[in-house]
VMD Tcl script that builds the backbone (N, CA, C; Angstrom):
set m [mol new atoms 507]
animate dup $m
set s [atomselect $m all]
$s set {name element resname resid chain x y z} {
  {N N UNK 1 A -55.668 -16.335 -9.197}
  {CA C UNK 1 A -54.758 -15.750 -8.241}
  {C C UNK 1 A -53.393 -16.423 -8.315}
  {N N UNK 2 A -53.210 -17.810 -8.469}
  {CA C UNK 2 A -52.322 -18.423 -8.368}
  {C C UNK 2 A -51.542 -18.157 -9.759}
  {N N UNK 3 A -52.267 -17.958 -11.058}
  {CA C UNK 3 A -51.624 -17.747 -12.505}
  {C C UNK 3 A -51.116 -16.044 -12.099}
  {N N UNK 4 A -51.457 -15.424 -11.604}
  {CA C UNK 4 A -51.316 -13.878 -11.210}
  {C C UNK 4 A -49.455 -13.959 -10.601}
  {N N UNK 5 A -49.844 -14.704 -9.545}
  {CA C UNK 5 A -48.304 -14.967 -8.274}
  {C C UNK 5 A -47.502 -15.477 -9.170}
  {N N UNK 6 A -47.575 -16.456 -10.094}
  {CA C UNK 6 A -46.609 -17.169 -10.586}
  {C C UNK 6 A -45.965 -16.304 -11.974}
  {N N UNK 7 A -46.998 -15.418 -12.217}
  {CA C UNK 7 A -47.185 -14.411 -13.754}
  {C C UNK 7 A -45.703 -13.493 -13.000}
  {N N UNK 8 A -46.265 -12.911 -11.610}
  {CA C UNK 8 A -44.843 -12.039 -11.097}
  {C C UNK 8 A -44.561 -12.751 -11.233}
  {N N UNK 9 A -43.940 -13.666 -10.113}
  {CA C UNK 9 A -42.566 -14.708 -10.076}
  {C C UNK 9 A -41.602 -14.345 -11.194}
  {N N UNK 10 A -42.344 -15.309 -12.562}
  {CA C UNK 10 A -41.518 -15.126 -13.229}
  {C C UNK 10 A -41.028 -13.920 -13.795}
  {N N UNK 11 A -41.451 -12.786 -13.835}
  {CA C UNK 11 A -41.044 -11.327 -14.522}
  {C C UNK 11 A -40.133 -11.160 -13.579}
  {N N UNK 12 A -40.494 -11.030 -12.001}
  {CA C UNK 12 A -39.392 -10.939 -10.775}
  {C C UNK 12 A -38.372 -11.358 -10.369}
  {N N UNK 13 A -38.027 -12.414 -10.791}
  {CA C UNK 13 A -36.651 -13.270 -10.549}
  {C C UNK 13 A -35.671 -13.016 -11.506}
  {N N UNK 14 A -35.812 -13.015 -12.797}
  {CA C UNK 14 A -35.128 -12.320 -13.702}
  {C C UNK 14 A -34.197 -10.670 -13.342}
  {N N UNK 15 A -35.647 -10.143 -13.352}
  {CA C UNK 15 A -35.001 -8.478 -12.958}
  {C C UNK 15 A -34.358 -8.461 -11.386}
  {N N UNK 16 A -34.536 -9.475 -10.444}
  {CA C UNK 16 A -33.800 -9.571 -9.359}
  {C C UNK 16 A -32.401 -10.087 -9.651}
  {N N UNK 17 A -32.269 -10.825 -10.080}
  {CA C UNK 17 A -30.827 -11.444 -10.734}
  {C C UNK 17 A -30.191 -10.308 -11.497}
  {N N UNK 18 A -30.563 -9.490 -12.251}
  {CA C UNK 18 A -29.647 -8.515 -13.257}
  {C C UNK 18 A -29.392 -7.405 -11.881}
  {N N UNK 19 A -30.545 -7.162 -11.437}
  {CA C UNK 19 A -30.165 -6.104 -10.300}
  {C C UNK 19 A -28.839 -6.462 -9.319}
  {N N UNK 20 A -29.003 -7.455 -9.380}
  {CA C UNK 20 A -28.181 -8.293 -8.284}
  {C C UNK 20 A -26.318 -7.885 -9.327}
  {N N UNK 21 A -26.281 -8.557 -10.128}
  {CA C UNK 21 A -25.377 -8.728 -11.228}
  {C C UNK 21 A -24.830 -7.111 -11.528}
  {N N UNK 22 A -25.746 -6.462 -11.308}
  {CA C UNK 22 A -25.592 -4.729 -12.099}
  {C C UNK 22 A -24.652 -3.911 -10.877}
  {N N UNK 23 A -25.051 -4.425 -9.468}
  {CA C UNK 23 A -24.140 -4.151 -8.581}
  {C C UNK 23 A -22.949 -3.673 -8.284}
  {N N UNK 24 A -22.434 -2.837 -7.700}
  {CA C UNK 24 A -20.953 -2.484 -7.504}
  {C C UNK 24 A -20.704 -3.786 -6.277}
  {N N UNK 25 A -19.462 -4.497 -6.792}
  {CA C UNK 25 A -18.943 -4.940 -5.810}
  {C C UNK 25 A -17.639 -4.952 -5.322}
  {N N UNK 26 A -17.298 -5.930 -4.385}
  {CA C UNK 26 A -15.991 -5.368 -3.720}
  {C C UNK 26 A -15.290 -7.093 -3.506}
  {N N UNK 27 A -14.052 -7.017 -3.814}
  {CA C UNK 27 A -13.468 -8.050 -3.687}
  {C C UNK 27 A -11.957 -8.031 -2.379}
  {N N UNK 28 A -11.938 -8.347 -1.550}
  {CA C UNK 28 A -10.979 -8.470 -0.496}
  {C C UNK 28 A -10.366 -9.679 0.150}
  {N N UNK 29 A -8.792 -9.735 -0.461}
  {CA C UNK 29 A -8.123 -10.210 -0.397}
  {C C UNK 29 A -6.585 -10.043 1.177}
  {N N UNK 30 A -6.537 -10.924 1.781}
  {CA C UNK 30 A -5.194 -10.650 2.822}
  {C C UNK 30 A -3.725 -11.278 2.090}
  {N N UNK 31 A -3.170 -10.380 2.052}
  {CA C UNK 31 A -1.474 -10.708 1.392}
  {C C UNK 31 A -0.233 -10.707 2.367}
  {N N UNK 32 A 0.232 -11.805 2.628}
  {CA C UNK 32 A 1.385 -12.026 3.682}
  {C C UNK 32 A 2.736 -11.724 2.957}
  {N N UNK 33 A 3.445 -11.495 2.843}
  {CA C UNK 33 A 4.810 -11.264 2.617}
  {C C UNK 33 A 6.274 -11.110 3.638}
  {N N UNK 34 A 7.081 -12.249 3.386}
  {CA C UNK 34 A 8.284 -12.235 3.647}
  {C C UNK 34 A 9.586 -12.425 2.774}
  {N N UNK 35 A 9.696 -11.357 2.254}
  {CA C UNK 35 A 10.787 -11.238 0.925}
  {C C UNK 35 A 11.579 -10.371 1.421}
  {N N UNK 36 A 12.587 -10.407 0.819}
  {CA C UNK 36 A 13.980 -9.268 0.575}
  {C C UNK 36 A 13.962 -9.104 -0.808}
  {N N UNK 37 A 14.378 -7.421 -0.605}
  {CA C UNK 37 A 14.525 -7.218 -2.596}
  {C C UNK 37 A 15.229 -5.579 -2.214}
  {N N UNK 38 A 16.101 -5.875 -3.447}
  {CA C UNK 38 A 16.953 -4.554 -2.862}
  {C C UNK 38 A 16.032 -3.248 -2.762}
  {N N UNK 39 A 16.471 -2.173 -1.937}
  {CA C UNK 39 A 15.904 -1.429 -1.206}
  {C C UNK 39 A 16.527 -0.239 -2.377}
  {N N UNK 40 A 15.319 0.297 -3.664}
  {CA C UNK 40 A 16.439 0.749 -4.516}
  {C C UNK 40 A 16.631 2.513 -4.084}
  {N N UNK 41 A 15.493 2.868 -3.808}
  {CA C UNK 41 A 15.877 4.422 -3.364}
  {C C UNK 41 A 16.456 4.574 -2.354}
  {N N UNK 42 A 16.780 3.552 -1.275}
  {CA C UNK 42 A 17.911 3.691 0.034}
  {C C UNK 42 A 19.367 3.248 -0.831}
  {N N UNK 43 A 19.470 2.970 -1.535}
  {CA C UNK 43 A 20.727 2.319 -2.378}
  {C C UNK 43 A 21.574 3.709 -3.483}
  {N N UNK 44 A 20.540 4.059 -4.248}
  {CA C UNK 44 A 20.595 5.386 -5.125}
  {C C UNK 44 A 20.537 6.176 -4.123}
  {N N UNK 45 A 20.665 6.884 -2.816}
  {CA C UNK 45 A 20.848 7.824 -2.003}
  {C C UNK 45 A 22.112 7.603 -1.463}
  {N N UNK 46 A 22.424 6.085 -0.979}
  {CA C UNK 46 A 23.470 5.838 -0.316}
  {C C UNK 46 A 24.412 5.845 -1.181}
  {N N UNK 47 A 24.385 5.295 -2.419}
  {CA C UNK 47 A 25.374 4.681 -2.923}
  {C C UNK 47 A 25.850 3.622 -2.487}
  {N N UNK 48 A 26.037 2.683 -1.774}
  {CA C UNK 48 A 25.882 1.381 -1.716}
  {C C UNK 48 A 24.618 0.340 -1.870}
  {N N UNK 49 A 24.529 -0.684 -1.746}
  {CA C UNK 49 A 23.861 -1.578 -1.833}
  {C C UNK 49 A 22.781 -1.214 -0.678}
  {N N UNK 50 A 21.378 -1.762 -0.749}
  {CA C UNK 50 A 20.706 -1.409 0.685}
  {C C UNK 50 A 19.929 -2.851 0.233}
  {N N UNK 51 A 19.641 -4.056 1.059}
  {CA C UNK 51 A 18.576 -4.111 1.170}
  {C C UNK 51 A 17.272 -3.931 1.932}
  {N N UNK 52 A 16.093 -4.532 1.364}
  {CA C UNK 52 A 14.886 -4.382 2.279}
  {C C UNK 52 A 13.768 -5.900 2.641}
  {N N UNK 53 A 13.662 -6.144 3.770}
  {CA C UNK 53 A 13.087 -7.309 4.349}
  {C C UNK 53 A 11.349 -6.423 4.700}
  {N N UNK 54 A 10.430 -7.424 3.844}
  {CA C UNK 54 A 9.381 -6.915 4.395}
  {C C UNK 54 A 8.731 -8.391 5.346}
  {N N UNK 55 A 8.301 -7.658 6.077}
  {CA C UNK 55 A 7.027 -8.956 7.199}
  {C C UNK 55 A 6.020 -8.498 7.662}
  {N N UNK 56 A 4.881 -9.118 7.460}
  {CA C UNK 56 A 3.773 -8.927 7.640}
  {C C UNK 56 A 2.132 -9.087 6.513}
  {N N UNK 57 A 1.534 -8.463 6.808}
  {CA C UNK 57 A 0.122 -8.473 6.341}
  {C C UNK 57 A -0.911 -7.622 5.470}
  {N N UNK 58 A -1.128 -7.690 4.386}
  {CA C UNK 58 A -1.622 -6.094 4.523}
  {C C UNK 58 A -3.042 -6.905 3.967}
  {N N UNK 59 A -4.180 -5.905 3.598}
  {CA C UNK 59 A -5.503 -6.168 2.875}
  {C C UNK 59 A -5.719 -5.253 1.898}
  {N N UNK 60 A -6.327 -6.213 0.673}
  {CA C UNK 60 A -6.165 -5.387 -0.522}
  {C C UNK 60 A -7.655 -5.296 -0.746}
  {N N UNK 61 A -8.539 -4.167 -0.932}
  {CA C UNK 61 A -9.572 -4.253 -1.112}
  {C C UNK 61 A -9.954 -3.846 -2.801}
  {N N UNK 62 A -10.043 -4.713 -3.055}
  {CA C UNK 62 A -10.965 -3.816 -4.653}
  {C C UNK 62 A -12.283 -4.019 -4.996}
  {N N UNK 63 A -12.631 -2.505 -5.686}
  {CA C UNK 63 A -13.853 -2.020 -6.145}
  {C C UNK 63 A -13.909 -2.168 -7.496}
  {N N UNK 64 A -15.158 -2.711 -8.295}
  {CA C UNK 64 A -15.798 -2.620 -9.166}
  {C C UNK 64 A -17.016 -2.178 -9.566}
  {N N UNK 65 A -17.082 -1.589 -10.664}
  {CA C UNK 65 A -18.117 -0.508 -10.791}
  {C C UNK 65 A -19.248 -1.860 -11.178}
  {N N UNK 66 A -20.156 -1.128 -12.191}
  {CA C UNK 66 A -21.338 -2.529 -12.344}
  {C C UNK 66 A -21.219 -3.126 -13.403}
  {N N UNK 67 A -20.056 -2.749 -14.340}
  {CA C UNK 67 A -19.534 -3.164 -15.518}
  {C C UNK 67 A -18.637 -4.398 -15.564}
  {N N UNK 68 A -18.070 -4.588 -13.956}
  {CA C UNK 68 A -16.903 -5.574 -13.665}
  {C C UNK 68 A -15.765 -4.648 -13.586}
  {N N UNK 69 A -15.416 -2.930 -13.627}
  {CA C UNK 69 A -14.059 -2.536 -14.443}
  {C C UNK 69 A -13.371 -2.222 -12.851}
  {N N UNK 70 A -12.725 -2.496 -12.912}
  {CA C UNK 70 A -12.162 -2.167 -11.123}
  {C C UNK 70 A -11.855 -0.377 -11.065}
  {N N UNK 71 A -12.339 0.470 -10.240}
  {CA C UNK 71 A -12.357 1.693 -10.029}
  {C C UNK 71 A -11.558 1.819 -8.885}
  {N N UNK 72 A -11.208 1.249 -8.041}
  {CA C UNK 72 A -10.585 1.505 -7.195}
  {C C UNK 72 A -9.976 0.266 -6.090}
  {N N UNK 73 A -9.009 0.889 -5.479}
  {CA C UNK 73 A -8.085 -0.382 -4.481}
  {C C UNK 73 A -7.212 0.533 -3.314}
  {N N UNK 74 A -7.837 -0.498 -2.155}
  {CA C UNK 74 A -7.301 -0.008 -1.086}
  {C C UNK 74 A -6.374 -0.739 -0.216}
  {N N UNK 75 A -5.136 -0.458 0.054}
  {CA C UNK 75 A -3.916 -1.293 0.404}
  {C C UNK 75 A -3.714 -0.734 2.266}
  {N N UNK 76 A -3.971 -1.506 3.068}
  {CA C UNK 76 A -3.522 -1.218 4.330}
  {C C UNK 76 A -3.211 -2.534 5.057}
  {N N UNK 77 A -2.462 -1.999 6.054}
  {CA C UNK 77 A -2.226 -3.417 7.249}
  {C C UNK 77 A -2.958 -3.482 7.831}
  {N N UNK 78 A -2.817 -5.269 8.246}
  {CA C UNK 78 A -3.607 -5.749 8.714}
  {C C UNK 78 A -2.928 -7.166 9.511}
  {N N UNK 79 A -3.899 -6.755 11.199}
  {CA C UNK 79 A -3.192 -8.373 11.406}
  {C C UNK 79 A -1.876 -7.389 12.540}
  {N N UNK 80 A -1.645 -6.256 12.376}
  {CA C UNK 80 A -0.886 -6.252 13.466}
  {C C UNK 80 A 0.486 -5.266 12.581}
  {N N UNK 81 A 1.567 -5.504 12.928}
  {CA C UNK 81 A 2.358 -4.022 12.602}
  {C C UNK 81 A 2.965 -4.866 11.537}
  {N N UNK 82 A 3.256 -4.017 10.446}
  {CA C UNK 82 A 4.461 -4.473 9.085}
  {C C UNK 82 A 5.839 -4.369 9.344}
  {N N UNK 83 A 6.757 -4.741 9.311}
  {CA C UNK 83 A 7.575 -4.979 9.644}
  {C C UNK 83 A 8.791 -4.642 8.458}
  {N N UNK 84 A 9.920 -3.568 8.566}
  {CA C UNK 84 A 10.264 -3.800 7.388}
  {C C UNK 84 A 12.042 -3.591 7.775}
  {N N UNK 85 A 12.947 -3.541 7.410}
  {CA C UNK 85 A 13.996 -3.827 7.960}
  {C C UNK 85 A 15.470 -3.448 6.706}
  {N N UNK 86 A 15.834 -2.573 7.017}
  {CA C UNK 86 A 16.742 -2.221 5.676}
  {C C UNK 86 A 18.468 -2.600 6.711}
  {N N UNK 87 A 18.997 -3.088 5.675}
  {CA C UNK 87 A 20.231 -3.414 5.596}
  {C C UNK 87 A 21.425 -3.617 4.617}
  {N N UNK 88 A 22.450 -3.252 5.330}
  {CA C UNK 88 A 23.874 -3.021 4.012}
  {C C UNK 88 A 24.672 -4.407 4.405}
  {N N UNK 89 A 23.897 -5.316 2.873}
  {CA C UNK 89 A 24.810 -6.670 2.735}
  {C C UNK 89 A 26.087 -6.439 3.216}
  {N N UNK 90 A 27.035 -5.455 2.784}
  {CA C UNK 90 A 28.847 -5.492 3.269}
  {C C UNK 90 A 28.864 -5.767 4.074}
  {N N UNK 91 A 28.290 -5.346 5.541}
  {CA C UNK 91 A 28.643 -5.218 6.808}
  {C C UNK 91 A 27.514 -5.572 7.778}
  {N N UNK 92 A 26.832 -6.116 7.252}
  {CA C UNK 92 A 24.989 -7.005 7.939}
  {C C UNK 92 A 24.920 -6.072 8.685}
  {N N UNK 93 A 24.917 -4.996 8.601}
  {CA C UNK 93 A 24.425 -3.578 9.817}
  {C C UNK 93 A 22.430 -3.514 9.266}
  {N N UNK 94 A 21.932 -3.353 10.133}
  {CA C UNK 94 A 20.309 -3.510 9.745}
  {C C UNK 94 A 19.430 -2.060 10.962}
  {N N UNK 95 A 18.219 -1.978 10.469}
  {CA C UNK 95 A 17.884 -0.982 11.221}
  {C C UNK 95 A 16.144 -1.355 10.727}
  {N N UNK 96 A 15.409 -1.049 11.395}
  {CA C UNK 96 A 14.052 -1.921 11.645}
  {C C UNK 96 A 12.533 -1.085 11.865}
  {N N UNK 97 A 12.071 -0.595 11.256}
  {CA C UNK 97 A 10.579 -0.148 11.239}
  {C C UNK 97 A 9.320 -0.733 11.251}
  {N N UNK 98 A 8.533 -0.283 11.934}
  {CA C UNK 98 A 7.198 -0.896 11.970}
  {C C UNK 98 A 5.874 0.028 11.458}
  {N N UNK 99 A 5.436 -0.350 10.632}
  {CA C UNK 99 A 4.351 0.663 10.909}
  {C C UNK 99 A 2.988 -0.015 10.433}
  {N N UNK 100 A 2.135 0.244 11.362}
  {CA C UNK 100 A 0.441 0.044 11.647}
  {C C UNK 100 A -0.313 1.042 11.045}
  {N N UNK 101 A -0.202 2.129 10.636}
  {CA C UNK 101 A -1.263 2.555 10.005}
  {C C UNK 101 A -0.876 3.231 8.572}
  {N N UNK 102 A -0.586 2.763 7.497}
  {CA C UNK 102 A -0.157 3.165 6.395}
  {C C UNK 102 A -1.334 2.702 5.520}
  {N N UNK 103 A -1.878 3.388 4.434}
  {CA C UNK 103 A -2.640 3.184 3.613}
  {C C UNK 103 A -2.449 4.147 2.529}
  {N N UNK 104 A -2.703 3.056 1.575}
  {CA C UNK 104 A -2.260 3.435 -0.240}
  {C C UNK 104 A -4.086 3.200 -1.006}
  {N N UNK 105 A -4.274 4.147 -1.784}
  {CA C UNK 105 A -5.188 4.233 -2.467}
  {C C UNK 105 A -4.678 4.650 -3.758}
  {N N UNK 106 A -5.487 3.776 -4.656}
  {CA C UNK 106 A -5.167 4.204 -6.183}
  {C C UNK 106 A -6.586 3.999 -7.015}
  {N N UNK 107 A -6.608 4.453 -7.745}
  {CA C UNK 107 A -8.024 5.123 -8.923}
  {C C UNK 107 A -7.886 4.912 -9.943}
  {N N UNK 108 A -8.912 4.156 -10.732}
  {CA C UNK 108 A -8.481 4.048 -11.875}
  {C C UNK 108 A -9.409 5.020 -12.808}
  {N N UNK 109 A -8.952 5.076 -14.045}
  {CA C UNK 109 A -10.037 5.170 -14.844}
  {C C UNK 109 A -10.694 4.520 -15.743}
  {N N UNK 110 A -11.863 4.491 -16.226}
  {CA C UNK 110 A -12.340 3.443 -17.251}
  {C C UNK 110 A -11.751 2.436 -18.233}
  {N N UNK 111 A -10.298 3.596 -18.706}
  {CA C UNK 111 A -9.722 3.017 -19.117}
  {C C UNK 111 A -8.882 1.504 -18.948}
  {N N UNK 112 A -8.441 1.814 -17.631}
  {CA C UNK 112 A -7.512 1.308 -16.617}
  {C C UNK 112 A -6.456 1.813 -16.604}
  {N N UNK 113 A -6.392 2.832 -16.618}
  {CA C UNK 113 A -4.810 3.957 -16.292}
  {C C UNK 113 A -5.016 4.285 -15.038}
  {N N UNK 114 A -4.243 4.341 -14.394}
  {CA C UNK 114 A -3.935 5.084 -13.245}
  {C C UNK 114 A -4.432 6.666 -13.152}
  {N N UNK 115 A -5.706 6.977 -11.928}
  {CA C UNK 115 A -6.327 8.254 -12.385}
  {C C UNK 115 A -5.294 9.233 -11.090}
  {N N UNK 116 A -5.282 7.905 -9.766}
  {CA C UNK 116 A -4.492 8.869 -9.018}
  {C C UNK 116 A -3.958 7.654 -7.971}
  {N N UNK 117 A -3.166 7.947 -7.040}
  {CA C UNK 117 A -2.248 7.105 -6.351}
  {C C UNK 117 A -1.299 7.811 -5.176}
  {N N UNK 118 A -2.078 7.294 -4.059}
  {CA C UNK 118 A -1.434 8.269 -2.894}
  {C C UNK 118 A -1.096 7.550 -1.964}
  {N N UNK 119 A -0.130 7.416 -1.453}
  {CA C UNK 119 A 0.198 7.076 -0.122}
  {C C UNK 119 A -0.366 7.771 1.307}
  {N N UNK 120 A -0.639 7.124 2.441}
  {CA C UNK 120 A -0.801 8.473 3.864}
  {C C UNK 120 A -0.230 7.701 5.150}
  {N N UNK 121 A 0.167 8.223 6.170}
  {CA C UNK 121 A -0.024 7.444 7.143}
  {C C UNK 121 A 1.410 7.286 7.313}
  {N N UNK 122 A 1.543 6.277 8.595}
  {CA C UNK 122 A 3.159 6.578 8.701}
  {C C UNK 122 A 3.798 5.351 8.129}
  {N N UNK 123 A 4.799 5.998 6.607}
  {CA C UNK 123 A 5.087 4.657 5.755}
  {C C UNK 123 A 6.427 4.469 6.557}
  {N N UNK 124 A 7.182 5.047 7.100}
  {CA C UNK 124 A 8.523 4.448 7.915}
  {C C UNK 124 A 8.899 5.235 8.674}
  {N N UNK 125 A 9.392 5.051 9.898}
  {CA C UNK 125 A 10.160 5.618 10.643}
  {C C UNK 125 A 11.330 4.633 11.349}
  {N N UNK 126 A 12.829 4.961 11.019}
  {CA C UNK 126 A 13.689 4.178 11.232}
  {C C UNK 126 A 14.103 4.963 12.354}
  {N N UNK 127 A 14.138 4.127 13.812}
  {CA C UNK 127 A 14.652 4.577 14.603}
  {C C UNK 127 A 15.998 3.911 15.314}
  {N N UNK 128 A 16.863 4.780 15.720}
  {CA C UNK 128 A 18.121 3.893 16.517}
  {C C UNK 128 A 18.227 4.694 17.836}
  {N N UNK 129 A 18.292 3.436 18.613}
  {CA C UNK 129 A 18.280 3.946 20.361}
  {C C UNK 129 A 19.903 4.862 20.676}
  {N N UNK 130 A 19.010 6.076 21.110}
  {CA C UNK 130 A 20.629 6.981 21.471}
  {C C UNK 130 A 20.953 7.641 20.033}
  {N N UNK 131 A 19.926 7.316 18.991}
  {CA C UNK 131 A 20.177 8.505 17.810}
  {C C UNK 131 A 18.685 8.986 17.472}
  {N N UNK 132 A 18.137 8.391 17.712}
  {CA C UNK 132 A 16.761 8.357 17.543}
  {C C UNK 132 A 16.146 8.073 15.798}
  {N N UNK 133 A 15.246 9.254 15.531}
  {CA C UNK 133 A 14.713 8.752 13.588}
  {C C UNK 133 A 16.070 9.154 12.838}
  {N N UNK 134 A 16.132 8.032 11.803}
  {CA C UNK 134 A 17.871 8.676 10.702}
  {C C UNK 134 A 16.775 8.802 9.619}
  {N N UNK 135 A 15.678 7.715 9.795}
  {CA C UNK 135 A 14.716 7.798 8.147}
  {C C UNK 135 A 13.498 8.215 8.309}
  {N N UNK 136 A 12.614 9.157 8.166}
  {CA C UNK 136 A 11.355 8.882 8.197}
  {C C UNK 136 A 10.517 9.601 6.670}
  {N N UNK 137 A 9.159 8.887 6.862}
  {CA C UNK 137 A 8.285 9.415 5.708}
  {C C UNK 137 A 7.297 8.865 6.454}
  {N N UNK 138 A 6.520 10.184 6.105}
  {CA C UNK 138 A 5.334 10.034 6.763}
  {C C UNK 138 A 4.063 11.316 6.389}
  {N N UNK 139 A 3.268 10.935 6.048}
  {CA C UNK 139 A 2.074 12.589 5.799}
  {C C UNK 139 A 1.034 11.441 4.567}
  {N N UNK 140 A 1.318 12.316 3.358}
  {CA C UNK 140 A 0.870 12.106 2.429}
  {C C UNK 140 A 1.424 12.436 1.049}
  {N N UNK 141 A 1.904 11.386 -0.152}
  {CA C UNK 141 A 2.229 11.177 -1.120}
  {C C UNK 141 A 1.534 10.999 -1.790}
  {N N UNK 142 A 1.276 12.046 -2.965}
  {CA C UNK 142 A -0.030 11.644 -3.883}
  {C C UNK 142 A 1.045 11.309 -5.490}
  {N N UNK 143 A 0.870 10.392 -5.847}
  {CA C UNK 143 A 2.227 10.285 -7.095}
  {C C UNK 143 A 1.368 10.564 -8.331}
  {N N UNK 144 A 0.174 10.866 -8.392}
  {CA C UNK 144 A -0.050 11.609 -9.752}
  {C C UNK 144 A -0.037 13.045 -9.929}
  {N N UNK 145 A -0.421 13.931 -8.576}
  {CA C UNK 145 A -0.729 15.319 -8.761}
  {C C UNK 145 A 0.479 15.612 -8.298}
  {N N UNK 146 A 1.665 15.220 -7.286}
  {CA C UNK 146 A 2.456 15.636 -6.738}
  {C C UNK 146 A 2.638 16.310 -5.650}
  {N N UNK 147 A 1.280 15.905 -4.692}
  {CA C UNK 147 A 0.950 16.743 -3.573}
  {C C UNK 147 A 1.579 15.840 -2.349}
  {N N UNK 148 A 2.405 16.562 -1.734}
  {CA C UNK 148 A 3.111 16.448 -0.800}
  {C C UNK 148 A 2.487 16.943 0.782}
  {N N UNK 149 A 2.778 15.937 1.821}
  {CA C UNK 149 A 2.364 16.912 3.274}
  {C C UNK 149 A 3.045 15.655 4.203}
  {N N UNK 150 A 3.680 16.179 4.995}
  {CA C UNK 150 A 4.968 15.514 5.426}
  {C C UNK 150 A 6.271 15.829 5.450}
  {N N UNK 151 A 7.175 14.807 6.349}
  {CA C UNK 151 A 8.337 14.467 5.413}
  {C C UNK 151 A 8.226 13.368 4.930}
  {N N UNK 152 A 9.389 13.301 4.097}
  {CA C UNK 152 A 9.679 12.027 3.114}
  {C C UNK 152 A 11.238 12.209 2.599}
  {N N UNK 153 A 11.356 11.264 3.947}
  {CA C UNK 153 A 13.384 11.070 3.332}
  {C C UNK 153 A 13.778 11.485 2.474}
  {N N UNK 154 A 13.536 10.749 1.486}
  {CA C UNK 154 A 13.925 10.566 -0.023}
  {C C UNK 154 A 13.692 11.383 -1.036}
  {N N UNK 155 A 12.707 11.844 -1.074}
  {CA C UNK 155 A 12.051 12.895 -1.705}
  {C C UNK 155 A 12.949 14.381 -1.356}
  {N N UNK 156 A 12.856 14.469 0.017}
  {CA C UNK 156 A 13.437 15.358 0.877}
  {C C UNK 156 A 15.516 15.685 0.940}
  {N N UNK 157 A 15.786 14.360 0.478}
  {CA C UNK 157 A 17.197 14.120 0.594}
  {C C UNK 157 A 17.535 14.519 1.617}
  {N N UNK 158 A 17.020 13.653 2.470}
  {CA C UNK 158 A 17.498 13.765 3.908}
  {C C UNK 158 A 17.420 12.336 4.327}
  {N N UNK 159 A 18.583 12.072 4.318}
  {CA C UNK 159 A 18.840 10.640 3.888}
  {C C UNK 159 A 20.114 10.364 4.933}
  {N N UNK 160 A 21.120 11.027 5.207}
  {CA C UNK 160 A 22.571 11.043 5.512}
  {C C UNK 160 A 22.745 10.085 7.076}
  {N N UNK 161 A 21.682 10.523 7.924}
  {CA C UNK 161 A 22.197 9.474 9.297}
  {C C UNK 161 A 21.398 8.316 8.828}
  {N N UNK 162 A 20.727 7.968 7.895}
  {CA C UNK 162 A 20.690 6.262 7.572}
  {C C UNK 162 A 22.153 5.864 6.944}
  {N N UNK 163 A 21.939 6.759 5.755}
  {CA C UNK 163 A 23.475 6.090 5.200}
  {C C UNK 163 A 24.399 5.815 6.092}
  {N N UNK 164 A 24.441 6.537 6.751}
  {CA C UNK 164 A 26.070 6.845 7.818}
  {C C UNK 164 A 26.003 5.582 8.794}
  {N N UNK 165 A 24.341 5.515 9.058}
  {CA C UNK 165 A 24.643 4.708 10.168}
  {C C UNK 165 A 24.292 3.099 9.530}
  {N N UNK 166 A 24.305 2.712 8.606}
  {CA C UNK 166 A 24.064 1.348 7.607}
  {C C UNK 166 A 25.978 1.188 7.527}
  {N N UNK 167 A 25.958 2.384 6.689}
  {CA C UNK 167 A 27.843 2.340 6.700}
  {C C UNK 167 A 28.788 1.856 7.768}
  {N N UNK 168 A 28.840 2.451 8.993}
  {CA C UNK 168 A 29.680 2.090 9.920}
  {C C UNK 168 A 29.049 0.860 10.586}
  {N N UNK 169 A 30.741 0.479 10.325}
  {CA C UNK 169 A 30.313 -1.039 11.542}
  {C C UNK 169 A 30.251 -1.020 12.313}
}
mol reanalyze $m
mol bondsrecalc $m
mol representation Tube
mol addrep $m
């Protein structure tokens, strides 16, 4: 009986370990960021300089299939609202967004190419008291198929009361 138990054992621990190993798993990481870096599609709309201040938190989740090949990654905040803040160096004029529920998903394929890559959720809304939104984007951005639902400033070129109001001092 005892040569029997130990006969599994050993066949069992083996194939428990590969099972274990063969697994999809998931790796999750929290990323803080406080940088400035020019703000280039508020800049190419404006024509002046824009920059952009980010603050805050987000969590990066990635998936791996049972091969190790990463299939997928999920980017959202975390920890409380992101913070992001665009401003025209000339004249330190600044204007300030927050947003809590934005999430980016991207797909890979086996290869590791990019299978798809979407934005959702509300990625900015710049508001000024007594003008109210000059910027917003918000719905869903898919940047491989090109599926749009929302607005989106930039995309939209509707851009003009940020510029205007970054511009005047």
């Amino acid at each position: 009986m005892h040569r029997l138990a130990l006969l599994l054992s050993i066949i069992a621990l083996p194939l428990a370990v590969t099972a274990t190993a063969a697994a999809n798993t998931r790796q999750t990481q929290i990323v803080t960021v406080h940088e400035t870096q020019p703000f280039v599609p508020a800049t190419n709309a404006c024509g002046f300089p824009v920059d952009l201040r980010e603050d805050g938190s987000f969590e990066v989740t990635d998936f791996y299939d049972n091969s190790g090949t990463l299939f997928k990654e999920i980017v959202h905040n975390f920890g409380g609202p992101f913070t992001v803040t665009a401003t025209n160096p000339a004249n330190g004029k600044s204007v300030t967004t927050r947003s809590e529920t934005f999430v980016s998903i991207t797909t890979f394929n086996p290869d590791g190419s990019v299978a798809s890559s979407s934005d959702s959720g509300l990625i900015f809304n710049f508001v000024v008291p007594g003008s109210g939104t000059i910027l917003l984007s918000a719905g869903r951005l898919d940047f491989v198929t090109g599926f749009v639902a929302g607005p989106h400033a930039f995309r939209d070129q509707n851009t003009a009361a940020f510029c205007n109001y970054l511009l005047d001092p």
